[in-house]
C-alpha distance (Angstrom), angle and dihedral (degrees) to the residues before:
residue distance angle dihedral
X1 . . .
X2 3.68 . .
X3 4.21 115.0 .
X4 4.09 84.0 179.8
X5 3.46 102.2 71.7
X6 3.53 123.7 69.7
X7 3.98 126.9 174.5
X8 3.86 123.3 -161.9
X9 3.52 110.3 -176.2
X10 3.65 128.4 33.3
X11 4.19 88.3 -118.2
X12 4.01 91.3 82.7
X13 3.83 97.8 42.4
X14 3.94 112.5 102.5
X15 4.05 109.7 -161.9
X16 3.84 118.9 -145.6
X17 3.90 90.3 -126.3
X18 3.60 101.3 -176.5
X19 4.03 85.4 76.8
X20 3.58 80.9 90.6
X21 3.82 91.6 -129.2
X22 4.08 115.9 160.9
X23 3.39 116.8 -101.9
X24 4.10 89.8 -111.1
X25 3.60 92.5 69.6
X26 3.75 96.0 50.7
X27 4.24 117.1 103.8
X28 3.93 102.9 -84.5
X29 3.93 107.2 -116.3
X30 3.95 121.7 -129.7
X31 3.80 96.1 -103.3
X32 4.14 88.2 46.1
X33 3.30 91.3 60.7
X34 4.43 107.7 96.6
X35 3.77 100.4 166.5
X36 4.27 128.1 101.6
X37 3.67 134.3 -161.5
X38 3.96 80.7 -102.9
X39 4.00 103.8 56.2
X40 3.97 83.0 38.1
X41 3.78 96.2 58.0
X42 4.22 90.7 42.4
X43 3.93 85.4 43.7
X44 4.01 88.6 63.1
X45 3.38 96.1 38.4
X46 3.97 86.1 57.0
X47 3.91 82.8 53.3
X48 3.43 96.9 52.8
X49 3.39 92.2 45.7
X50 3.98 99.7 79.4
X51 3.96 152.0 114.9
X52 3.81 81.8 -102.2
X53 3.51 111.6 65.1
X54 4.07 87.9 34.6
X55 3.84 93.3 58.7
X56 4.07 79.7 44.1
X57 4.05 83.0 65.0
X58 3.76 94.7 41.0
X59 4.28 92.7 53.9
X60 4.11 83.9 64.6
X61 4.16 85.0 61.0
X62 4.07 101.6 56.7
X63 3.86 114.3 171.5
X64 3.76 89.2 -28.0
X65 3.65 101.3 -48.8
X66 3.82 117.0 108.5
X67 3.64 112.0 -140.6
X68 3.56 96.4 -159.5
X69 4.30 126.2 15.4
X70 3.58 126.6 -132.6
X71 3.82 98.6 -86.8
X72 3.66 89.9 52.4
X73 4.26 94.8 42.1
X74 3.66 88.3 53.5
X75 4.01 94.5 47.1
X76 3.18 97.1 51.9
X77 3.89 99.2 42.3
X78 3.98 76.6 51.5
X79 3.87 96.8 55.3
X80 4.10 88.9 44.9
X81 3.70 100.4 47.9
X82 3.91 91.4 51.9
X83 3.88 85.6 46.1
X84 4.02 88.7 48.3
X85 3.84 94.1 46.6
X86 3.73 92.7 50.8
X87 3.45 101.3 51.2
X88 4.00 87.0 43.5
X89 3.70 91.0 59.9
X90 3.69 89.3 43.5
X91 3.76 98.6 53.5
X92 3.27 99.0 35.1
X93 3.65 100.3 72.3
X94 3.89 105.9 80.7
X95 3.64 89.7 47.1
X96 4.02 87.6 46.3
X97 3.46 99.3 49.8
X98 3.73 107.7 36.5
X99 3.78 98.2 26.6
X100 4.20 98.1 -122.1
X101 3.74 125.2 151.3
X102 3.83 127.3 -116.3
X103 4.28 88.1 -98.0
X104 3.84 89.8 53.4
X105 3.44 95.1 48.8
X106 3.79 96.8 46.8
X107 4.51 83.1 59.6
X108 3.70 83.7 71.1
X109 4.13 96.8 68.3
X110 3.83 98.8 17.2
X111 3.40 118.0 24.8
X112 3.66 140.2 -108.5
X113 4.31 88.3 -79.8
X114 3.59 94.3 29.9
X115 4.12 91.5 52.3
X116 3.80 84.9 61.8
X117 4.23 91.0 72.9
X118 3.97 83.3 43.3
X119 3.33 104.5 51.9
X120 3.65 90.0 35.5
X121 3.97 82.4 55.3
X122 4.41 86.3 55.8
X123 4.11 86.6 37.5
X124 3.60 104.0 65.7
X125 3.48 108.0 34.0
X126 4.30 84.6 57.5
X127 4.02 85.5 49.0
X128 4.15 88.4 55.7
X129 4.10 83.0 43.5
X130 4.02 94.5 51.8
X131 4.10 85.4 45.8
X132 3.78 95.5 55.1
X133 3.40 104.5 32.3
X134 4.00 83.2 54.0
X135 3.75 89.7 40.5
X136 4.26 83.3 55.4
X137 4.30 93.0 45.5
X138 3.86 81.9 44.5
X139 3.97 97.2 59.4
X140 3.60 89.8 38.3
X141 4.12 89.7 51.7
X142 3.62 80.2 44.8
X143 3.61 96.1 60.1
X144 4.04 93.4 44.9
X145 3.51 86.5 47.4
X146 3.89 88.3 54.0
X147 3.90 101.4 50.4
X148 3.80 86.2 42.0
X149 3.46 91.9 52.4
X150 3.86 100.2 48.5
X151 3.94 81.0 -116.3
X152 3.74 96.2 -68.2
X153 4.07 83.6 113.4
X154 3.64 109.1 68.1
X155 4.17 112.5 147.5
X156 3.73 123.2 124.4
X157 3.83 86.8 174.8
X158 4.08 96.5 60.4
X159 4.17 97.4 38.4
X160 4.13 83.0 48.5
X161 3.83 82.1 55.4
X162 3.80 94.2 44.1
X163 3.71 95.3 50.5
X164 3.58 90.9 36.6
X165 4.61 88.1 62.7
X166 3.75 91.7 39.1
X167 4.38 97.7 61.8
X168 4.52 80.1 40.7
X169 3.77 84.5 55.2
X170 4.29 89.5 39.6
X171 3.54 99.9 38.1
X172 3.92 93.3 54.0
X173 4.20 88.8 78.7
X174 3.13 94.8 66.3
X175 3.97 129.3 -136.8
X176 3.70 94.1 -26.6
X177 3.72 88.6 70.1
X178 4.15 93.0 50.0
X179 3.84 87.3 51.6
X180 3.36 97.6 65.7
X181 4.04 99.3 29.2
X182 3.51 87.8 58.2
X183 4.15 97.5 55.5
X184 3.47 84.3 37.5
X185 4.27 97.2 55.9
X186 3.85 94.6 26.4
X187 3.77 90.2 63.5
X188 3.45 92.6 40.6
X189 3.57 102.8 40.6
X190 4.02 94.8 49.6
X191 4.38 88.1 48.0
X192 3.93 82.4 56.6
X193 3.93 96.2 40.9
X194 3.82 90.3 52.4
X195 3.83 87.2 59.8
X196 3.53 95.3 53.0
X197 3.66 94.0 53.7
X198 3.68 98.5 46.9
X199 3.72 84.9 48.5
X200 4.27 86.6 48.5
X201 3.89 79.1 51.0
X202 3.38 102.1 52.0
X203 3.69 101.8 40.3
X204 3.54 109.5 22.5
X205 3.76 108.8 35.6
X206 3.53 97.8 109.5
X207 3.78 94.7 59.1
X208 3.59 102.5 37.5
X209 3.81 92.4 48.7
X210 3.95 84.2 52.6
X211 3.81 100.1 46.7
X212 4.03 98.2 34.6
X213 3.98 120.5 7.4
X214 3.74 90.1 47.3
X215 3.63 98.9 29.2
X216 3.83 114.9 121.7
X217 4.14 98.9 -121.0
X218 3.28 122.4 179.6
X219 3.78 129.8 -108.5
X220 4.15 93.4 -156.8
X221 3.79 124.5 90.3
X222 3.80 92.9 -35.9
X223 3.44 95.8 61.0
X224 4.25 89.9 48.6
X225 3.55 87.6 43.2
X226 3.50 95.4 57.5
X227 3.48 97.6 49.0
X228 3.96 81.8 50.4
X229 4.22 82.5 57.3
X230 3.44 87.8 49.9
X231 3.90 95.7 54.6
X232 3.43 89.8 39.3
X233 4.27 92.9 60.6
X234 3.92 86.3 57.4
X235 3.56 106.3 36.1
X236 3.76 105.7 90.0
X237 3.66 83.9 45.7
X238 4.13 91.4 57.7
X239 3.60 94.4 39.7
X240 4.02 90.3 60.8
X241 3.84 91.3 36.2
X242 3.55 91.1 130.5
X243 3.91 92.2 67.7
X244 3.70 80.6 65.0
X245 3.42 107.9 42.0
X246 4.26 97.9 42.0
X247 3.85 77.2 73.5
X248 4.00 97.6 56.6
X249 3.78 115.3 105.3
X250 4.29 107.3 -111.2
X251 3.59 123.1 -103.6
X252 3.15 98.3 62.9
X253 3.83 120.7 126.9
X254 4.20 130.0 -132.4
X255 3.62 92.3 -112.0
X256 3.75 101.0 43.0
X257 3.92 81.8 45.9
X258 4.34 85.1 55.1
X259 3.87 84.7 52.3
X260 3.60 94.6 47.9
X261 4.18 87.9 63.6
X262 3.67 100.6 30.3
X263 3.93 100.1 52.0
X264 3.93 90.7 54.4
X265 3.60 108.1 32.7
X266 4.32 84.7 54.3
X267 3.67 79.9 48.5
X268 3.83 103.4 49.0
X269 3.41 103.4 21.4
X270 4.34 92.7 47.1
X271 4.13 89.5 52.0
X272 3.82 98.9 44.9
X273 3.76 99.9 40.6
X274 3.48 90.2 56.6
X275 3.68 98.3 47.5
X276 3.16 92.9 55.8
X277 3.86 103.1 45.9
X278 4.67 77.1 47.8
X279 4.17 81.0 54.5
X280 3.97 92.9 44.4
X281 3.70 91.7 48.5
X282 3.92 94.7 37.3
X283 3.95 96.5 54.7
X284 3.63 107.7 11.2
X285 4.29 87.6 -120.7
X286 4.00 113.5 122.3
X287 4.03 86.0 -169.5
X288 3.99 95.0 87.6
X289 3.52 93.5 -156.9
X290 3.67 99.8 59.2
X291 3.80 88.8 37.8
X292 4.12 84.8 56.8
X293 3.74 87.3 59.2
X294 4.00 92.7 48.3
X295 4.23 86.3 48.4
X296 3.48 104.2 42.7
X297 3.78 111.8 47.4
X298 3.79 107.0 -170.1
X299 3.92 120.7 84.2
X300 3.62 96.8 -139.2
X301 3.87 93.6 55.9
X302 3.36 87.1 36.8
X303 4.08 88.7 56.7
X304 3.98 93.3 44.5
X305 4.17 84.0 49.5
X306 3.64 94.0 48.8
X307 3.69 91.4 50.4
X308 3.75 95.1 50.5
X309 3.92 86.3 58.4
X310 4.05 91.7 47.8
X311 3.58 82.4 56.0
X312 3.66 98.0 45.0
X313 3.78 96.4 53.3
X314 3.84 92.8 46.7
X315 3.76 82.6 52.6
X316 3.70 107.0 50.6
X317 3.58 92.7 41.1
X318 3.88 85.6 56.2
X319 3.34 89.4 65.6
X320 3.39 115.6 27.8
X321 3.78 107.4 16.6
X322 4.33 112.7 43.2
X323 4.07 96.8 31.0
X324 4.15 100.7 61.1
X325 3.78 96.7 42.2
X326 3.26 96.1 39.3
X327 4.06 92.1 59.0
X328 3.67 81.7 40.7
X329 4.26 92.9 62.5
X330 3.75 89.7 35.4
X331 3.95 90.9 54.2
X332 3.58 91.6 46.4
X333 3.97 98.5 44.7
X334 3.34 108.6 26.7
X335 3.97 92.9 -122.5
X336 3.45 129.4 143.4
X337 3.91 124.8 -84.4
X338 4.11 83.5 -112.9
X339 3.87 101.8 51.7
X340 3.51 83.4 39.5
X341 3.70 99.6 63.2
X342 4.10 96.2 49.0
X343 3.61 86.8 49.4
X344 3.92 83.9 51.7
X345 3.74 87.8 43.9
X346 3.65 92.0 51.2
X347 3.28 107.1 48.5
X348 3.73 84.6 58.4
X349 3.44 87.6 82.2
X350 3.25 102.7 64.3
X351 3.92 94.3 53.6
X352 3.93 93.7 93.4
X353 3.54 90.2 -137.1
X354 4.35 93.3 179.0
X355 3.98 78.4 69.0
X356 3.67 95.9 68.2
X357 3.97 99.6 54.9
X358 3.62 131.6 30.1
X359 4.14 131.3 -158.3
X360 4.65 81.5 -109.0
X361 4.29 96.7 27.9
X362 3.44 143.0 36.2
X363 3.49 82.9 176.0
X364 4.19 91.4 119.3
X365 3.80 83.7 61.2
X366 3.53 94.0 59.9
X367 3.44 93.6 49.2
X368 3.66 95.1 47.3
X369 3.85 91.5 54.7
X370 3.77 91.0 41.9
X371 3.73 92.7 61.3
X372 3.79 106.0 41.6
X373 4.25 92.0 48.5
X374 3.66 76.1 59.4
X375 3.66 97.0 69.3
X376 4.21 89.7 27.5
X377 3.47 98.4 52.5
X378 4.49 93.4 64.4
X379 4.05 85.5 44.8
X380 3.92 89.7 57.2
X381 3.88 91.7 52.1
X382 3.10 92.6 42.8
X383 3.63 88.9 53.8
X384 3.35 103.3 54.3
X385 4.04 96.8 30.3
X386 3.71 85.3 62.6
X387 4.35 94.8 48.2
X388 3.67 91.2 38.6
X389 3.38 117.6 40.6
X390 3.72 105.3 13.6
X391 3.84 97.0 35.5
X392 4.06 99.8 33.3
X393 4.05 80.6 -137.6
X394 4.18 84.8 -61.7
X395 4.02 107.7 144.9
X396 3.88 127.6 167.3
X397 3.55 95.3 -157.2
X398 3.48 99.0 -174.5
X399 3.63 89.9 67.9
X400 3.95 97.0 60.0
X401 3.77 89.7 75.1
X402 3.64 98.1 50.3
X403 3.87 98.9 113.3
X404 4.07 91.4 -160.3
X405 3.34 90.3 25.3
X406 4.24 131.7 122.7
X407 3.91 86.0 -79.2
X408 3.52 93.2 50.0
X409 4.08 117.8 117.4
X410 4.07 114.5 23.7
X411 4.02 136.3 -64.4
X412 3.35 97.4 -117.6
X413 3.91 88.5 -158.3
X414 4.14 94.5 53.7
X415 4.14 76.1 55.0
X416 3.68 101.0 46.1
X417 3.60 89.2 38.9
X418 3.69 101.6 56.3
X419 3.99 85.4 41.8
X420 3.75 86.6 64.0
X421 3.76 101.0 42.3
X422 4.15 90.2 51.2
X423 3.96 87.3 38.9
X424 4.11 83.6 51.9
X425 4.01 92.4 44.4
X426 3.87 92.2 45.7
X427 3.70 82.3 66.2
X428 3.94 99.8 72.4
X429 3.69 96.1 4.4
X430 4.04 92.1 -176.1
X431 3.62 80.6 67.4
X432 4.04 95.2 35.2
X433 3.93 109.2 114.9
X434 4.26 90.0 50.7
X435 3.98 99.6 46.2
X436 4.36 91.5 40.8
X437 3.75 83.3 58.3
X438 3.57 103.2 45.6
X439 4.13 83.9 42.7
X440 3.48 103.9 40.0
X441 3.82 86.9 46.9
X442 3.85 98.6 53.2
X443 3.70 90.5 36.7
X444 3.91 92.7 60.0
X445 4.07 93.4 40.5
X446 3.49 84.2 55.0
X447 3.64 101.9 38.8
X448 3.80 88.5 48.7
X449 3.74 96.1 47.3
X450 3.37 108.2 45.8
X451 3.66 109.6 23.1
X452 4.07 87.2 45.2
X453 3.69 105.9 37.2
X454 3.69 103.3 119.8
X455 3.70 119.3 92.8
X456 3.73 93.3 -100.5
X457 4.48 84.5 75.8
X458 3.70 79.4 54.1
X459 3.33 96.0 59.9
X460 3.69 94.6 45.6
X461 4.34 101.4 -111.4
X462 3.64 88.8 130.5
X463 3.71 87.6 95.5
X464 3.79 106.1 95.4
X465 3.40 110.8 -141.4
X466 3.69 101.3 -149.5
């Protein structure tokens, strides 16, 4: 495990092909990369822009009671976005400057066997994402379908299949296809969003001012927790940043790169949570398609809404949902990046996404988020504990795709250590995804330094080989 050698563009990195690895998981050259600062920016916007982070806002109005008030939503979506873009900007660099995926990167800390239970970790939490965010463009298909129909359509179940094919079909060209469906929906999307909140505005001040803006709150564990929730909705997406990033045209500097997540996720993430928490407190519904119906009362608004939120879910799970585990199954089986994705697709199905939120809570949500930033909280420490500190930002590339190579086997101290950091957030999980990473970090600087600080850790036979 060389610390000498660093490589800082994908031009000087020579892959051992005969690992058999597909050609999606190999470090994306200079001239393959198609994606500006412009189409980046628009793409996160179009991931903001989703189901997801507008139930988010609904969960702070349950049966009428706002959890926290305006002040204290817009604080603590403050506090997390800054958070967010940070650790973007952070992770994003080995992907950005050597052009690895998420699944290479994780070799690094873990291993090539002990990345499977990491990336596995990233993988199925973005499968349970895909399922309700096409659950959400299902219901809203649904009700399109339904006005359309004179209500002799009326089958969640089918349109959920429908939209489920359709982003198979989509996702199968790759990132060229999420560039432009991303401008495309974010545009779109936000034009339709702004009519729903100066509808809200209009019609529903009154009682959203009484059961949210002026709402009492509270500034004790709910208000940490939610800012917990908050980190918890983008923190699969950080931890894989590199699968993002790897496609970002060079030149491009760290901070610019910070400004390229901030700017959009305040933009995005600011607009739809608090639609949705107007919605919540409007009609009492947490599912914000339903609660769309309630609010606007006219079925061809109604359709032109409903579409907008088809589109958004096919968007954001563009992004943020189809790419990771899809490199995930392809690292792990050797398939193709296009049997890979309907596998990805299909196993979507089974996630039972009409668990998660309810027409009155979207409490299960919450609680689904809450525990899997457990576990993804240690793995980003990790992460960047290992490049930073340990590594000085000094990666052989090359030598992450060596099967049976010094990175072969698992770390056991990237396991251990990310057992200890979820262990530690399982203990106050309201507060899980913040005390995993300050855990699972210190755990694996410790682990690493102390019970490997012989020459043989330099040399990378830490890896067990069992």
């Amino acid at each position: 495990m060389s610390t000498n050698a660093v490589r800082q563009t994908t031009e000087e990195v020579s892959i051992p092909y005969s690992t058999g690895i597909d050609e999606s998981l190999k470090p994306k050259t200079k001239e393959s990369r198609t994606v500006g600062p412009f189409s980046y920016m628009f793409m996160w916007i179009g991931d903001g822009v989703n189901l997801g982070n507008m139930t988010l806002g609904a969960s702070l109005v349950v049966a009428g009671v706002a959890t926290l008030n305006l002040l204290q939503t817009f604080l603590a979506a403050a506090i997390a976005i800054g958070i967010i873009s940070i650790f973007f900007a952070l992770n994003d660099r080995l992907g950005y400057r050597t052009g690895i995926p998420y699944v290479v990167q994780l070799r690094m800390s873990f291993g090539v066997k002990g990345s499977v239970i990491s990336s596995l970790l990233r993988g199925i939490p973005a499968i349970v994402w895909y399922g309700f965010q096409s659950w959400t463009g299902g219901t809203a298909l649904n009700e399109i379908a339904k006005i359309v129909s004179g209500g002799s359509f009326d089958n969640v179940a089918i349109c959920f299949v429908v939209i489920q094919l359709l982003q198979i079909v989509l996702s199968m060209f790759g990132f060229h296809a999420i560039k432009w469906m991303e401008i495309l929906a974010s545009v779109v999307i936000m034009l339709g969003l702004v009519y729903v909140f100066g509808v809200l505005m209009a019609s529903h001040s009154d009682v959203i001012a009484q059961k949210w803006v002026h709402a009492e709150g509270s500034w004790g564990l709910p208000f940490f927790a939610f800012i917990m929730v908050f980190l918890g909705n983008y923190a699969a997406i950080f931890l894989s940043a590199a699968d993002y990033s790897r496609e970002l045209k060079i030149g491009i500097s760290d901070a610019k790169r910070g400004f390229l997540y901030f700017s959009p996720i305040v933009v995005a993430y600011g607009f739809v949570l608090t639609i949705g928490a107007m919605l919540a407190a409007a009609t009492g519904i947490s599912n914000p398609v339903k609660a769309f119906a309630v609010v606007v009362d006219n079925p061809y608004i109604t359709v032109a809404v409903s579409a907008f939120i088809v589109i958004g879910a096919v968007a954001v799970n563009m992004v943020a949902n189809i790419i990771p585990p899809t490199y995930v199954i392809t690292s792990l089986t050797k398939l193709k990046y296009k049997p890979a994705v309907v596998i990805t697709g299909l196993l979507a199905f089974c996630s039972c996404p009409w668990i998660l939120v309810q027409d009155s809570s979207a409490q299960g949500l919450n609680t689904f988020i809450l525990i899997y930033s457990a576990f993804l909280g240690p793995i980003a420490s990790i992460l960047l504990v290992e490049y930073y500190i340990l590594r000085k930002q000094k990666v052989d590339v090359s030598h992450l795709y060596e099967e049976n190579g010094q990175f072969a086997g698992f770390n056991p101290c990237a396991i251990l250590a990310m057992l200890i950091g979820a262990g530690a957030a399982f203990m106050q999980v309201d507060l899980g995804w913040i005390i995993g990473v300050i855990v699972g970090g210190l755990s694996y600087l410790l682990l690493m330094k102390f019970t490997f600080k012989n020459s043989a850790f330099k040399k990378g036979t830490i890896f067990e080989k069992k």
